[in-house]
C-alpha positions in Angstrom: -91.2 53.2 -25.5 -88.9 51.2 -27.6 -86.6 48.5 -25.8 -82.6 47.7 -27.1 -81.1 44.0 -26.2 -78.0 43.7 -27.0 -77.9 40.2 -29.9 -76.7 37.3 -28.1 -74.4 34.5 -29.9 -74.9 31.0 -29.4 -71.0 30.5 -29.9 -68.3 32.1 -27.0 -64.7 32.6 -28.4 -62.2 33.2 -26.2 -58.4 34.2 -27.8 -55.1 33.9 -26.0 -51.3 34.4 -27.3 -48.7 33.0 -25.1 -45.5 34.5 -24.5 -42.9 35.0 -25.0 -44.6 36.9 -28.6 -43.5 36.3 -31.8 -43.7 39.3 -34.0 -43.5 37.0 -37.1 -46.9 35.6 -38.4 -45.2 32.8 -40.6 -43.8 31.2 -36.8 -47.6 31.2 -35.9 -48.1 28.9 -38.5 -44.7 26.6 -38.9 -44.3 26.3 -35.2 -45.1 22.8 -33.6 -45.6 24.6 -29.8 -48.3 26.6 -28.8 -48.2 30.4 -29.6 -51.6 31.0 -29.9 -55.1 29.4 -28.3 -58.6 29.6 -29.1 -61.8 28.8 -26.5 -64.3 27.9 -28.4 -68.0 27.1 -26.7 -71.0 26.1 -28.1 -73.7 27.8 -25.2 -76.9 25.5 -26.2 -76.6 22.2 -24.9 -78.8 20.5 -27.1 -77.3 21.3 -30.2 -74.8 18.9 -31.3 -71.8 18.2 -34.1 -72.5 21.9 -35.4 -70.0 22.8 -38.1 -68.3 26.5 -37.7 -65.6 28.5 -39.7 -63.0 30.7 -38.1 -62.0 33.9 -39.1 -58.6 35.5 -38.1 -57.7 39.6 -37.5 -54.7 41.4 -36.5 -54.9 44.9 -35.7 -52.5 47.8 -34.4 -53.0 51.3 -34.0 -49.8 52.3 -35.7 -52.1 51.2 -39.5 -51.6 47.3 -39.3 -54.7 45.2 -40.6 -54.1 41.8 -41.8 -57.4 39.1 -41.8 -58.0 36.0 -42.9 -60.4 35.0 -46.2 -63.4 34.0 -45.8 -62.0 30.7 -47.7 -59.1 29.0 -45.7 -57.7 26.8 -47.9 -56.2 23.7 -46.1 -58.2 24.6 -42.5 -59.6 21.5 -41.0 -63.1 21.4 -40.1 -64.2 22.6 -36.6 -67.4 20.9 -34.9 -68.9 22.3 -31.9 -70.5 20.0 -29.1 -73.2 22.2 -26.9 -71.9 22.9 -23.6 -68.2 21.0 -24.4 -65.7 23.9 -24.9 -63.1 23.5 -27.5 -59.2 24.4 -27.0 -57.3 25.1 -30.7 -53.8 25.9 -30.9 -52.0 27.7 -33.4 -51.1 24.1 -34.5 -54.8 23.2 -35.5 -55.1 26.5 -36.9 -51.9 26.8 -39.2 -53.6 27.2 -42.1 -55.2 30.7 -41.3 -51.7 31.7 -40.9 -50.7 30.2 -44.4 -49.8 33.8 -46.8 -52.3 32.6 -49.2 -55.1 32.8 -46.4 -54.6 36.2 -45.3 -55.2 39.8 -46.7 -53.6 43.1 -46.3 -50.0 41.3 -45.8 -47.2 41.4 -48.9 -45.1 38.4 -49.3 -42.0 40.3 -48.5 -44.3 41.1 -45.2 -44.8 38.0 -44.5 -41.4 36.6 -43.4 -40.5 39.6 -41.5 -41.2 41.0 -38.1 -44.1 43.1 -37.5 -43.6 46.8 -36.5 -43.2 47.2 -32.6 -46.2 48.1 -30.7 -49.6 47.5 -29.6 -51.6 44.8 -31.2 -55.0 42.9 -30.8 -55.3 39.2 -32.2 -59.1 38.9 -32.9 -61.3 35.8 -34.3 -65.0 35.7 -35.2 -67.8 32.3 -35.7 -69.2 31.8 -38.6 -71.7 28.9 -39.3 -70.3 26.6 -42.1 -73.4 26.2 -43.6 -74.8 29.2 -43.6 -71.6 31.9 -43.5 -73.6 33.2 -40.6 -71.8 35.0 -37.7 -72.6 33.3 -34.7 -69.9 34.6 -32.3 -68.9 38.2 -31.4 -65.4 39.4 -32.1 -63.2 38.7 -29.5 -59.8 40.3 -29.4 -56.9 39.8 -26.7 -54.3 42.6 -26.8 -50.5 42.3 -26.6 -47.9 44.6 -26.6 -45.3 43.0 -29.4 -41.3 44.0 -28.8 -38.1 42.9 -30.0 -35.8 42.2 -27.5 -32.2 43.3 -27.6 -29.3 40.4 -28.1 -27.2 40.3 -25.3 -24.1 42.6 -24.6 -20.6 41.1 -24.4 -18.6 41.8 -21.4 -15.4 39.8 -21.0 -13.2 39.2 -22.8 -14.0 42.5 -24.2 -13.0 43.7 -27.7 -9.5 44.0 -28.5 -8.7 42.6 -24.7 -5.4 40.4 -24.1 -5.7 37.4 -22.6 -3.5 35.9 -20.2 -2.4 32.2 -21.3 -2.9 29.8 -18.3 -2.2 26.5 -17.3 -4.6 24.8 -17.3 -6.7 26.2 -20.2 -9.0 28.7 -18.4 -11.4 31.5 -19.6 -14.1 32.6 -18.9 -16.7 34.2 -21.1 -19.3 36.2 -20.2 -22.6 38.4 -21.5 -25.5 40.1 -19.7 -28.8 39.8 -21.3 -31.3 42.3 -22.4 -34.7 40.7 -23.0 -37.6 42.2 -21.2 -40.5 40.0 -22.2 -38.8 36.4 -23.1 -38.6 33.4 -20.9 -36.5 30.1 -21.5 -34.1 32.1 -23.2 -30.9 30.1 -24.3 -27.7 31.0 -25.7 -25.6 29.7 -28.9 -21.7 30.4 -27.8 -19.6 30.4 -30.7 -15.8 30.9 -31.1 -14.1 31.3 -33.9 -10.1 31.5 -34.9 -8.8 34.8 -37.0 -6.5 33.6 -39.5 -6.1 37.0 -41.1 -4.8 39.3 -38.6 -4.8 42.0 -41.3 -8.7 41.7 -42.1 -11.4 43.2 -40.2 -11.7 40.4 -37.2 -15.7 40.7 -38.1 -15.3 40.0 -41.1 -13.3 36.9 -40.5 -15.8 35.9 -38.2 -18.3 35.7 -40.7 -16.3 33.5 -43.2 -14.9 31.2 -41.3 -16.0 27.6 -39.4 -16.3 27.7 -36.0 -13.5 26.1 -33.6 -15.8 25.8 -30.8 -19.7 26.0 -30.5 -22.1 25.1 -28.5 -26.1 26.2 -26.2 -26.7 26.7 -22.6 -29.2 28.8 -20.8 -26.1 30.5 -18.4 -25.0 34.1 -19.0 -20.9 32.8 -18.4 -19.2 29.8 -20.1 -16.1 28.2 -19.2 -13.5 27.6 -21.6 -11.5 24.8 -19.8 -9.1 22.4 -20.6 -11.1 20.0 -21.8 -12.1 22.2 -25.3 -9.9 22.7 -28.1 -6.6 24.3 -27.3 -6.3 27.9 -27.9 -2.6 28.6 -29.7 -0.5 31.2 -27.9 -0.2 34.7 -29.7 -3.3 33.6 -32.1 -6.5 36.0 -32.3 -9.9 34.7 -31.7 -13.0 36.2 -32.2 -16.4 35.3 -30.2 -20.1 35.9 -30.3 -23.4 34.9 -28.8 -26.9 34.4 -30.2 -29.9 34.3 -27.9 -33.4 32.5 -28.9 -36.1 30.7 -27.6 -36.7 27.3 -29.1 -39.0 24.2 -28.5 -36.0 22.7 -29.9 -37.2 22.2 -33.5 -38.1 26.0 -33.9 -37.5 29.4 -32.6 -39.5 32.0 -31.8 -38.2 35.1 -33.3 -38.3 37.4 -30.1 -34.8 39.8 -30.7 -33.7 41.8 -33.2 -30.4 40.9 -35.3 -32.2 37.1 -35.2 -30.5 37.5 -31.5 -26.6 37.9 -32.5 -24.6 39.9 -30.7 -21.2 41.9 -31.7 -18.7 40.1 -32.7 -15.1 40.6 -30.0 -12.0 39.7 -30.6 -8.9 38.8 -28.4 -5.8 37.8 -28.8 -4.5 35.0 -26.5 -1.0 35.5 -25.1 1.0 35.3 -22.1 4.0 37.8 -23.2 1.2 40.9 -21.1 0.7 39.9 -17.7 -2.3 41.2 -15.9 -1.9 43.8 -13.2 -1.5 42.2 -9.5 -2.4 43.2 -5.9 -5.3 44.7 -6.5 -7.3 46.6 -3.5 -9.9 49.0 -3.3 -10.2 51.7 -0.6 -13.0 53.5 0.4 -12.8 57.5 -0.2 -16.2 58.7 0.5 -19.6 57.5 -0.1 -19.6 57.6 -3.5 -16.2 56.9 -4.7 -13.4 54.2 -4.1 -9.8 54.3 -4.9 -8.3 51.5 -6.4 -4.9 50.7 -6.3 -3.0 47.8 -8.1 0.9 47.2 -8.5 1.5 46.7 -12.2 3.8 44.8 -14.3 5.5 46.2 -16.8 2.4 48.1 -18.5 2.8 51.7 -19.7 -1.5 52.0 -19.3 -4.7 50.5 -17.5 -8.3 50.6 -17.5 -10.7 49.7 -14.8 -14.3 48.5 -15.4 -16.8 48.3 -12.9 -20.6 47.5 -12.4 -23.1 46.9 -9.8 -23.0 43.1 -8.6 -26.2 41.4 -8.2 -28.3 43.4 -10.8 -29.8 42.4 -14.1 -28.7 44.3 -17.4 -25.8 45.6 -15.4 -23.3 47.2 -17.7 -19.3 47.6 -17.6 -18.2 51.2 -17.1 -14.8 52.1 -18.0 -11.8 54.7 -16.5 -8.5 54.7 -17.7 -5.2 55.8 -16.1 -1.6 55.7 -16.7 -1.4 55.6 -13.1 -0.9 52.6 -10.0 -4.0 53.9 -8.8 -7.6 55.4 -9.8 -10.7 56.7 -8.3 -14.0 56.0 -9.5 -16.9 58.4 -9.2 -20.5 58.5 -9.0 -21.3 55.6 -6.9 -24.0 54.3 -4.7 -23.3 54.5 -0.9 -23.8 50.9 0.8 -23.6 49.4 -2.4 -21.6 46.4 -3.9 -19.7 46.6 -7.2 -17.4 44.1 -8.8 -14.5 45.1 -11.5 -11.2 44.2 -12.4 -8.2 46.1 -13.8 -6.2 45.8 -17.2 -3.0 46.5 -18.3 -1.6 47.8 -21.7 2.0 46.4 -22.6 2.6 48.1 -25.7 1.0 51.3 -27.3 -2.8 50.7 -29.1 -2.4 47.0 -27.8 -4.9 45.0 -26.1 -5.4 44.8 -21.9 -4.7 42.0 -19.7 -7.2 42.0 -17.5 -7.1 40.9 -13.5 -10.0 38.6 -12.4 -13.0 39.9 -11.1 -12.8 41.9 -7.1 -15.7 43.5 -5.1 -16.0 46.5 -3.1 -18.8 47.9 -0.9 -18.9 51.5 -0.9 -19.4 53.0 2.8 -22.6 54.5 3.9 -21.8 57.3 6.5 -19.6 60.1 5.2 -17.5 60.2 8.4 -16.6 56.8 8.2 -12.5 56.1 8.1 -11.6 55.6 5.1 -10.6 52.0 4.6 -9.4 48.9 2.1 -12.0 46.8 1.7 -11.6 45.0 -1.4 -13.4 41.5 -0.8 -10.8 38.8 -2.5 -12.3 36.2 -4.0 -10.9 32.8 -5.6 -9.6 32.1 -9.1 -12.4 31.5 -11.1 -11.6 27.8 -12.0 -9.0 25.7 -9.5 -9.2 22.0 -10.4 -7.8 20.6 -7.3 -10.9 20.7 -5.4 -10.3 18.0 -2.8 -10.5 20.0 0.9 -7.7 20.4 3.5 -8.3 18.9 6.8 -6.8 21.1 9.5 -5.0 25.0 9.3 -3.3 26.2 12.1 -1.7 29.6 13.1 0.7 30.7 10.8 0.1 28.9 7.8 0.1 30.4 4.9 -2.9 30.1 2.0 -3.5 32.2 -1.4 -6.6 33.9 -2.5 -6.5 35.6 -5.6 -3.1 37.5 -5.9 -2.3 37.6 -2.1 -0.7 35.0 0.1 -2.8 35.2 3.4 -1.0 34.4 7.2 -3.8 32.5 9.2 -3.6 34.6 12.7 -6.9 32.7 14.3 -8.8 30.2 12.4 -11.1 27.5 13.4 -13.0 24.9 11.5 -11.8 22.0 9.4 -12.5 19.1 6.7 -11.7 22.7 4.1 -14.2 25.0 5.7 -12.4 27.8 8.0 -13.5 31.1 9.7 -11.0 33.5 11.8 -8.4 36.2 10.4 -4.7 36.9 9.2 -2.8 39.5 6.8 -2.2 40.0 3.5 1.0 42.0 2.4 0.5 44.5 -0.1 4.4 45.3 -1.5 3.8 49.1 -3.2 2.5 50.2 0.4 5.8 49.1 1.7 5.2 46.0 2.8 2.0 46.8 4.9 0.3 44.3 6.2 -3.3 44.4 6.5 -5.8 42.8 8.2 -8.7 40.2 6.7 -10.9 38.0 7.8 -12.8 35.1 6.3 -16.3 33.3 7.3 -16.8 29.6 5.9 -14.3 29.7 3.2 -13.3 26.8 1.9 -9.0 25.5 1.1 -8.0 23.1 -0.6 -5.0 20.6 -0.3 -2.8 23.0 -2.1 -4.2 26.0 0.3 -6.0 27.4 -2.2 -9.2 29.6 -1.4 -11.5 27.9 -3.9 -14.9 29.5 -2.6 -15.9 31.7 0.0 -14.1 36.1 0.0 -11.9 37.0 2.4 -12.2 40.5 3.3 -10.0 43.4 4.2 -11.2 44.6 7.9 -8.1 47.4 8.4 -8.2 48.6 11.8 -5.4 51.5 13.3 -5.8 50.0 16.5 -5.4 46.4 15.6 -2.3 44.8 17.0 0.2 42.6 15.6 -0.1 44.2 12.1 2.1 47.1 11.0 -0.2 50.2 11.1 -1.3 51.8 7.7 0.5 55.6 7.6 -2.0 58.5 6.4 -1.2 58.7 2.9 -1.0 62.9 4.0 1.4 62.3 6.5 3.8 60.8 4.3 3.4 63.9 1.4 4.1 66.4 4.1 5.6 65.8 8.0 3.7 68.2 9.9 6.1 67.7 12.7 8.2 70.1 11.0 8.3 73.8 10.8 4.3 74.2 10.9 2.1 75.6 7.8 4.8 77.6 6.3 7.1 74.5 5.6 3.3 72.6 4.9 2.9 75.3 2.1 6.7 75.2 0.9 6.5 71.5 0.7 2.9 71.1 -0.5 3.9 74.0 -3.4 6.9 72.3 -4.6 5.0 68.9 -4.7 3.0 70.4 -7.1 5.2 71.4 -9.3 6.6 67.9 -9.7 2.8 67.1 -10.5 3.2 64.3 -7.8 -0.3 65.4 -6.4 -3.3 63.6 -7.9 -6.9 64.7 -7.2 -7.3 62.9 -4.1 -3.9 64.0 -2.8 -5.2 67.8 -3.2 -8.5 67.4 -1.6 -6.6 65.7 1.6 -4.3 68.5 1.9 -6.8 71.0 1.3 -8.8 69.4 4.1 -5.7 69.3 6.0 -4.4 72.9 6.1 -8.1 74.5 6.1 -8.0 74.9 9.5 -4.6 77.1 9.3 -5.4 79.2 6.5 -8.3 81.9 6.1 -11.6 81.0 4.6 -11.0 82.9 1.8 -8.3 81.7 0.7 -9.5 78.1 0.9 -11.8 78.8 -1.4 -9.5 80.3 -4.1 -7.4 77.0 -3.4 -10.8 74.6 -4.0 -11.8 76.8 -7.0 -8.4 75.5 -8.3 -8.7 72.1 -7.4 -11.9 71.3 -9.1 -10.2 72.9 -12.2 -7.8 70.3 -12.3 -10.2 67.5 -11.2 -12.1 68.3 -14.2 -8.9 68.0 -16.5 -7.9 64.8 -15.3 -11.3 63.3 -16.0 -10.8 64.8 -19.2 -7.6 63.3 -19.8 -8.3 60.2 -19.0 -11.6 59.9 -21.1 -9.0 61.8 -24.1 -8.3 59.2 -27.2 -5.4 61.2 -29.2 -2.3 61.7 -28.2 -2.8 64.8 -29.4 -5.8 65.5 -27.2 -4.1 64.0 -24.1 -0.6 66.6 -24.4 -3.1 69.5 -24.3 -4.8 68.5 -21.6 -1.8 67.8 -19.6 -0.3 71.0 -20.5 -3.3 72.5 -19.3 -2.9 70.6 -16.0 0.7 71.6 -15.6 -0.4 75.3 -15.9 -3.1 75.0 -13.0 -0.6 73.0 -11.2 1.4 75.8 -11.3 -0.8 78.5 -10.3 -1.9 76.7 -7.5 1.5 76.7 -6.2 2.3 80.1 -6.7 -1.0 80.6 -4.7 0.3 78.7 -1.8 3.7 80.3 -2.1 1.8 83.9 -1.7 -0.3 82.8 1.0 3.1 81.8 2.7 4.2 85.3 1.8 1.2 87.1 3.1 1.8 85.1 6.6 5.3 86.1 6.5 4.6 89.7 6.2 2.1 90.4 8.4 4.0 88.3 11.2 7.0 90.5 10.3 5.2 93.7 10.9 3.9 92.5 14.1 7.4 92.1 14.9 8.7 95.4 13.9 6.0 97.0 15.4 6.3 94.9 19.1 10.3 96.1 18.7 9.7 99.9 18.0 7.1 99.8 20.6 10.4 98.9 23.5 13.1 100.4 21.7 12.9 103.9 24.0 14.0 101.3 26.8 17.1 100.1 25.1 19.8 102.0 27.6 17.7 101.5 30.8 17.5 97.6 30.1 21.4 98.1 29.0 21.9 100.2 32.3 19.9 97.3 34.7 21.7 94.4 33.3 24.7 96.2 33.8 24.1 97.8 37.3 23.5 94.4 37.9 26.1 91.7 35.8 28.7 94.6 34.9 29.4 93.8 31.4 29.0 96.2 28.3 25.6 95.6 25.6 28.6 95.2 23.1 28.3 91.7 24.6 25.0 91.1 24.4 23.6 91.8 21.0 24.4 89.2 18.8 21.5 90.1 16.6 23.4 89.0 13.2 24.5 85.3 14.5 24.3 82.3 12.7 21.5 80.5 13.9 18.2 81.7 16.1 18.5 78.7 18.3 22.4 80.7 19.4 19.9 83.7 20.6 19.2 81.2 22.8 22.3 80.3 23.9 22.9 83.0 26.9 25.0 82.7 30.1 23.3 82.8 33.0 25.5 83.5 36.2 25.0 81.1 39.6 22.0 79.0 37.6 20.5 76.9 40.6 17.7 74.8 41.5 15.9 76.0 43.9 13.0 75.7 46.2 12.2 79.2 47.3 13.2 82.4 45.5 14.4 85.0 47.1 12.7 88.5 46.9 16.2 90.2 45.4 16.6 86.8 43.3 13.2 87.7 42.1 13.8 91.0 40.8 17.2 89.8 39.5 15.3 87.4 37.4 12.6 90.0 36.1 15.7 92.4 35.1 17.0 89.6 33.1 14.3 88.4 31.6 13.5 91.6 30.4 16.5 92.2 28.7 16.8 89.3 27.2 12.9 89.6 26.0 14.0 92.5 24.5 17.0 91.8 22.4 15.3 88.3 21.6 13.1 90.6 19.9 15.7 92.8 18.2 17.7 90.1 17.2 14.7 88.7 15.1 13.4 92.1 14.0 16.6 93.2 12.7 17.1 90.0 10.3 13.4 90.3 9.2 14.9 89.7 5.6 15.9 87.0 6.2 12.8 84.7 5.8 14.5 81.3 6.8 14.3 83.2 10.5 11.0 84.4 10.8 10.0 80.6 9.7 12.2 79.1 12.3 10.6 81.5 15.0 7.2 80.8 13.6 8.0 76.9 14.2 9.8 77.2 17.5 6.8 79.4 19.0 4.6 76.4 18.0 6.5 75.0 21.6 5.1 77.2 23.2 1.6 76.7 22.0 1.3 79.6 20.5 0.1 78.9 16.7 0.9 82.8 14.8 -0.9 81.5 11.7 -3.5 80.2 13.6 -4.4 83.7 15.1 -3.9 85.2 11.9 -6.3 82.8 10.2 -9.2 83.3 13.2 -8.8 87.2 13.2 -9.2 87.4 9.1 -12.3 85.3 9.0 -13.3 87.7 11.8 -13.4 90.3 9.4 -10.6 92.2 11.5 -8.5 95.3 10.2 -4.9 95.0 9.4 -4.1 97.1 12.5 -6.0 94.5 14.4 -4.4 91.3 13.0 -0.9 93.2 14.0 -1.7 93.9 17.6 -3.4 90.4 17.9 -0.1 89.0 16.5 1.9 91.0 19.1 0.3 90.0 21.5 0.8 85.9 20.4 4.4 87.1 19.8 5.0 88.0 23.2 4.0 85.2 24.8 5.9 83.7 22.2 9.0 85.2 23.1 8.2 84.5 27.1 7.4 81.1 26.6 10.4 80.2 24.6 12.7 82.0 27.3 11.2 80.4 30.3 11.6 77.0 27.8 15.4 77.2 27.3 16.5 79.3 30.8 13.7 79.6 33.5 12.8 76.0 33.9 14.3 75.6 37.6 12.1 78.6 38.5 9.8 76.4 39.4 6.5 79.2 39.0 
């Protein structure tokens, strides 16, 4: 039986890189902080001042092997103590990092990063005297990246930006390093001369105005740096590194530059004001601004609070857009430029929030959280606030309603006034914000908090109610109005999807769907439209969106027609169905008032509310009714029910009637589209649908007697 040790070193290595990793083997060897260490320990403790030589490896699986020689010319000599470990740094050990020490490297190699990927940093003991190995090969792995530089956000390329007094902007980048620590920025800013060269270009050839490092992601240029001239282009760009502050570690790619933006600085575009955002659903939020004098805008959002978040953009030529796709119960900040003058920069706002809602059934609501100018200088706190006074945050002047606190700290609530909602006034509150002398809100958000019920501040109309009064003539004039609307292309894709959900309940299932089919159409169109670059593109588009418009009201105006007919034939049908009693109600009202039916069928008149206009003889109130009263009144009720019905039946052509009757039946609670709507999705014949409609007709017609003449019968 044969027995297997496994050899035993006296020496124990033990490697180690420190991040954050630099992919360049030249920085293991220039750098005066530690990169790199090495463990040595000698395991017999009665050996002493035994000489060793190192020797280096990197490996990777994608082909890279680069070692050291077996010579290492410059290394200083290593002596090993028995039982005293030994701690090198890359700084002791430079020399094995020196290009003339190491194989399977090329110069041109050398200075460069390494290819991204796994890789194991490995070192073996050899005896000085001897060249004898007297350690295993240790390796410790890393995985070796380069980072990306940062992204710009604001001011982004091409943006205007609004002059202010005092000098204020604010420059800001999100960082996109995954494995480096201590990571600090180079901020440089640069003037463009050349307004007809390539601002990048310009960038790169010219000395920098301003420049200087800090370890923020957002830098304040303030009134104490060099004055920016108004109307001038400048360009700016960030570098990110990691130094010990003699050298860097080369951790990004692009040697950690970012793009280069440009702006131009200028006051003659001013940035959009009154900006809100309202709550549509749980993943989407209206925003609404009131703009000045712009002929475009573009909105950018992103998640507050989270690392690497990015910008997303919409555009509009509108007061107003929607964004999609968001997060319910989540926070996002954005702002919202506007474009003075075609392929010009944007202006944009400051930077709002908005909190999406989490339940679906929630009321939609503005609640856009204001928050201060980024940089006010008078900072000094106001002592009291009472009711009534007036301070500013952002672009709205707030009217304290209840406030307590003091020394600049203040909690309660007021109103803002936004002026394209007609001077509403809604309600915000604030928690521990702070005013200063100038009531200024210089750090804290006051929030929007709307509430229908809340008194003292004008109420906030549906949006729906003011597109289409539904006190009117019911669906039919809903339709009319709804269909010329459209026409006009005043309805945007929120308007639509109100109204829809609006007028679902009076309108078969069916046909809602037809309508919805339509509406995501031209949902899809304006997405398109506003993601479209060309003018070219954009006309198309919009012609497109005209045409669908236009179908979708010549949908709603046959809907209207399809009401209109079928009530119609339920009315022709109810009048043939009591015209064989013509002479004997003629014969009963005459038995019993003596005048002629030539007096009584004014069929053709003017107006249906004149069919209504009949003279009743000895009209009383009473307490009790008389038996022979009774039968009076059920001979003249008759009559009248039936020439009520003649009168309408024999102008069925004329539509404006039929719609008045349609609206005036609604006083008697009886909805005729309503029961048209529930017998359809019943799946009900057309025969059925009639004598349904009859039947609501009837009681129609009964209703809108006793309404107008049988009031003081008193049953």
């Amino acid at each position: 039986m044969t027995s297997v040790n496994a050899q035993v070193f006296p020496v124990n290595v033990n490697p180690q890189v420190i991040p954050p990793y630099s992919l360049r083997l030249s920085e293991y060897g220039t750098s005066i902080s530690e990169k790199l260490l090495v463990n040595l320990l000698l395991t017999d403790i009665n050996e002493s001042n035994r000489q060793v030589r190192l020797k280096f490896f990197v490996e990777s699986n994608g082909g890279v092997s680069i070692q050291s020689n077996d010579v290492v010319i410059g290394a200083p000599p290593i002596f090993l103590e028995g039982g005293i470990p030994l701690r090198l740094s890359n700084v002791d050990l430079r020399a094995y990092f020196q290009l003339e020490n190491l194989q399977g490297i090329s110069p041109q190699q050398y200075n460069l990063p390494l290819p991204e990927g796994f890789y194991r940093f490995c070192f073996e003991v050899y005896d000085a005297q001897s060249g004898q190995q007297i350690s295993r090969k240790s390796c410790t792995a890393v995985y070796l990246v380069l980072n990306d530089p940062p992204i710009l956000n604001v001011p982004n390329r091409g943006e205007q930006v609004l002059m202010r007094d005092p000098q204020n902007i604010i420059f800001q980048w999100t960082p996109r390093h995954l494995n480096a620590t201590n990571v600090e920025y180079e901020f440089t800013l640069v003037e463009i001369w050349d307004n007809q060269m390539n601002p990048q270009a310009v960038f790169l050839s010219s000395p920098p105005l301003y420049q200087t490092n800090t370890f923020a992601t957002t830098l304040l240029y303030g009134p104490g740096e060099t004055p920016l001239l108004p109307d001038k282009t400048y360009a700016w760009r960030v570098r990110a590194m990691v130094s010990d502050g003699i050298s860097e570690t080369s951790v990004f790619k692009n040697d950690g530059y970012s793009e280069i933006y440009h702006f131009t600085y200028s006051g003659a575009c001013s940035e959009p004001e009154y900006i809100l955002a309202e709550a549509k659903s749980t993943t989407s939020e209206k925003i609404l601004w009131q703009g000045v004098d712009h002929i475009r805008y573009n909105i950018q959002y992103r998640k507050k609070d989270t690392e690497n978040a990015v910008w997303f953009d919409t555009g509009t030529v509108n007061e107003n857009g929607t964004i999609y796709n968001l997060e319910p119960g989540t926070t996002y900040e954005f702002r919202v430029g506007g474009q003075c003058l075609d392929n010009g920069p944007f202006t944009y706002s400051q930077i709002y929030e908005f909190t999406t809602i989490v339940l679906p059934e929630e009321t939609n609501t503005y609640n856009c959280g204001i928050t201060p100018e980024i940089v006010i200088t008078n900072q000094e706190p106001l002592e009291t606030m009472v009711i009534n006074d007036v301070f500013t945050a952002g672009d709205f002047p707030v009217t304290v309603k209840q406030v307590d606190g003091q020394n600049g700290s203040f909690t309660g609530w007021g109103y803002i006034v936004v002026p394209y909602l007609e001077d509403t006034r809604i309600k915000v509150d604030f928690s521990g914000i702070r005013i200063n002398t100038d009531y200024q809100l210089i750090d804290g958000v006051v929030e929007t908090d709307y509430d229908e019920n809340w008194g003292g501040v004008d109420d906030i109309s549906n949006e729906i109610d003011a597109i289409v009064d539904l006190t009117t003539g019911g669906i039919l004039d809903i339709l009319e109005d709804i269909a010329d609307r459209l026409r006009e292309g005043e309805l945007t894709g929120e308007d639509r999807e109100a109204l829809l959900e609006r007028i679902e309940r009076d309108l078969p299932e069916d046909e809602i769907r037809e309508l919805e089919e339509l509406d995501q159409q031209i949902t899809a169109l304006e997405e398109q439209l506003e993601q479209a670059e060309t003018e070219e593109e954009k006309e198309e588009i919009q012609n497109q969106i005209d045409q669908l418009n236009q179908n979708f009201a010549d949908q709603l105006d046959q809907i209207k027609e399809e009401i209109v007919d079928l009530i119609v034939k339920a009315i022709e049908k109810y009048y043939s169905q009591n015209r064989s009693q013509e002479e004997k109600l003629i014969a009963d009202y005459d038995a019993i008032y003596s005048f002629s039916s030539d007096d009584t069928t004014g069929g053709d008149e003017s107006d249906l509310d004149e069919v209504f206009e009949f003279e009743f003889e000895g009209e009383t109130t009473v307490n009790t009714v008389p038996e022979e009263f009774t039968q009076i009144f059920d001979v003249q009720e008759k009559f009248h029910l039936y020439f009520f019905s003649k009168s309408i039946a024999e102008n069925v052509e004329d539509k404006e009637w039929i719609r008045s009757f349609v609206s005036k039946a609604l006083e008697t609670d009886v909805d005729l589209p309503k029961i048209l709507k529930e017998s359809q999705d019943s799946g009900d014949s057309e025969n059925r649908i009639i004598d349904l409609l009859i039947e609501g007709i009837e009681k129609a017609l009964k209703g809108l007697i006793d309404n107008y003449k049988y009031k003081y019968f008193g049953q």
